[in-house]
N, C-alpha and C positions, 0 to 999 in steps of 0.2 A: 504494500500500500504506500501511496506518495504524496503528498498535495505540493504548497509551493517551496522552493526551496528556504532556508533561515539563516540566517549569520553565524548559527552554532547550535550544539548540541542542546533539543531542550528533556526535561524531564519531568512529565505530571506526576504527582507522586499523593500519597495519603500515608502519613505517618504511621497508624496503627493498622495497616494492612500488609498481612505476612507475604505478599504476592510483592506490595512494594518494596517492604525491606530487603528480600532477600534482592532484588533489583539495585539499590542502593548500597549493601555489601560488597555488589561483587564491580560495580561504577565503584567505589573507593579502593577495592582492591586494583584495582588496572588504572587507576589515577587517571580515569575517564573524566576529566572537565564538563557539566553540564550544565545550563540552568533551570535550579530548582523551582518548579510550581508546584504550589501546594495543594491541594486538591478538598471542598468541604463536598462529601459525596451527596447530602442533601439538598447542595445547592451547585451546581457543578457549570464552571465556566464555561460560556458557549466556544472558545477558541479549544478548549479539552473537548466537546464533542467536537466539532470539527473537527480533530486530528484524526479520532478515534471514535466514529457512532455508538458503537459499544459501550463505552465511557465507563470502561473499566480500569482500574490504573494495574502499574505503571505503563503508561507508554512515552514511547523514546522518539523525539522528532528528531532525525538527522538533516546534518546541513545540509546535503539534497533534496529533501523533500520526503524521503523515505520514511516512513512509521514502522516504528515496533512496539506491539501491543500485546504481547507475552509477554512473562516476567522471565521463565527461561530462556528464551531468544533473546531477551534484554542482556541478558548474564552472559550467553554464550556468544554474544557478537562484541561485547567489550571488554570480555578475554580471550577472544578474539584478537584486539588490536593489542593486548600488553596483558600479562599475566605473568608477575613477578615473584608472586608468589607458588607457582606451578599448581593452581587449584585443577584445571583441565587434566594432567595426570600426575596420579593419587600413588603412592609407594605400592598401593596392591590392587588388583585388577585394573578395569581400563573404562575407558570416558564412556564406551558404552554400558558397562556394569553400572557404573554410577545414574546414567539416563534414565536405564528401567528401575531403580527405586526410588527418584524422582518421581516418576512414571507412578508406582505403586502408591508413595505420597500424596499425590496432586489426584490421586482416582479415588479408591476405594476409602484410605487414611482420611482424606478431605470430605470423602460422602459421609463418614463418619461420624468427625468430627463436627458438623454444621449441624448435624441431627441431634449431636450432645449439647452442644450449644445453643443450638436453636432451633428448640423441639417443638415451641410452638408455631413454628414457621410450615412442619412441613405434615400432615394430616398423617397420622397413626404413628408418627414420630414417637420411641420409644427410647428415652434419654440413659440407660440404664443399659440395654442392648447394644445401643451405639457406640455406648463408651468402652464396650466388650468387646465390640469388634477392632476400634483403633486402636486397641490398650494391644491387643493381639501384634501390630505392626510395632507399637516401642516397645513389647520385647524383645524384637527382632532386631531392633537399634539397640540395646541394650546389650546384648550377647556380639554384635560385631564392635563394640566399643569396649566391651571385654576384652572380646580377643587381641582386637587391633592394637590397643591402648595409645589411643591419641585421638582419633577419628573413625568414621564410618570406614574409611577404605585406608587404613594404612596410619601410620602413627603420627600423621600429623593433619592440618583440616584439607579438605579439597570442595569443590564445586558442590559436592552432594551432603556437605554438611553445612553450609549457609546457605543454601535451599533446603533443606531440609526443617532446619532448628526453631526458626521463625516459627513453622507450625506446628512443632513439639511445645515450643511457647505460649501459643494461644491455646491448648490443649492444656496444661495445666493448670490454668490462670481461668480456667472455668470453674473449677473445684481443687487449691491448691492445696488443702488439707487433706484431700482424698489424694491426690498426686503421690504428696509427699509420704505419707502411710505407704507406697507401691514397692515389688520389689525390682526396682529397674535403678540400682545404686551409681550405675556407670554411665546412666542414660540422666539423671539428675545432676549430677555431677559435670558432665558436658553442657548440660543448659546452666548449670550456676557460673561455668567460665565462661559462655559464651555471652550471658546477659550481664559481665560483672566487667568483659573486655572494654577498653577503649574503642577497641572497634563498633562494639555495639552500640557505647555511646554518640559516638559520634554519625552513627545512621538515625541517632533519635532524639536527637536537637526540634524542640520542638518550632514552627515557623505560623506566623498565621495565613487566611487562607490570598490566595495568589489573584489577582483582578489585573486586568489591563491595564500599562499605565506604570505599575510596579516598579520600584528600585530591582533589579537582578542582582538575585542570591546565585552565586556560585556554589558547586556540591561538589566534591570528588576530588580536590587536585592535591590532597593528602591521604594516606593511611595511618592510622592508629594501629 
């Protein structure tokens, strides 16, 4: 998708959405330059639909005109241009190992989790069964973070653990006393560094909402 071209890199974003975070982690991991728009999803700039009729965030205006309105095509096209941290490949398996538990994440963990969270959103929604079912995929992250001891794939982070974490996050921040009771010590343990990092901090500066007109906020031309 294209529209006109822009002067730089922009970037609609919503602070407490795990689709944008993980989008904003991996733009500061690659010291991807953008400008930050904020995004209030209730009330949503007519230039963010334009970009994107979906009016979904993140989406990434490049300076040709080009839109990206994945949050993983966000990720993988600006580690794509710089990746200095070697998140693309992971001490153990390969970019596509890491794709299909993305995959798994963003499917069945995701239908999950929105049914736990918001059970009254979806008719026979059973918040107790839901939670059964995602809990079923962090033990799965649990036991590779055992094994690995540093990350999902290998001992230190890669692409599939700041895609990932964001929605291990809002997963236990529904019931964090019930969380914390679970037996997943290595999978808690990776959300307490991940949410306690610099890194994290600095994707969660909080910004008001973005209108035409704006001073430009710059995002990304640092890592923590």
């Amino acid at each position: 998708m294209s529209q006109h071209p822009v002067s730089h890199p922009i970037l609609y974003s919503f602070r407490r959405c795990p689709y944008a975070m993980r989008a904003r982690l991996a733009i500061l991991s690659a010291g991807f330059k953008v400008e930050l728009r904020e995004i209030l999803l209730r009330d949503k700039a007519p230039e963010f639909i334009a970009a994107s009729p979906k009016a979904t965030v993140p989406v990434l205006v490049l300076p040709d005109g080009t839109i990206i309105d994945e949050s993983l095509d966000v990720m993988l096209h600006v580690l794509g241009q710089s990746d200095p941290e070697s998140l693309l490949t992971p001490t153990e398996e390969t970019l596509a190992d890491m794709l299909a538990l993305i995959s798994e994440n963003d499917g069945s963990f995701k239908r999950a989790l929105d049914r736990y969270k918001y059970a009254n959103r979806y008719e026979g929604a059973d918040p107790i069964s839901e939670r059964n079912i995602a809990s079923s995929f962090l033990h799965t992250l649990d036991n590779r973070l055992r094994t690995n001891s540093g990350g999902l794939f290998g001992a230190r982070l890669s692409l599939v653990d700041l895609a990932i974490l964001p929605f291990v996050r809002q997963f236990a921040n529904v019931d964090r006393p019930w969380f914390d009771s679970q037996d997943w010590p290595d999978l808690m343990k990776a959300l307490e560094a991940f949410t306690a990092s610099g890194r994290f901090a600095s994707i969660m500066l909080k910004y008001t909402k973005w209108q035409s007109g704006d001073e430009v906020i710059w995002f990304g031309e640092a890592k923590n």
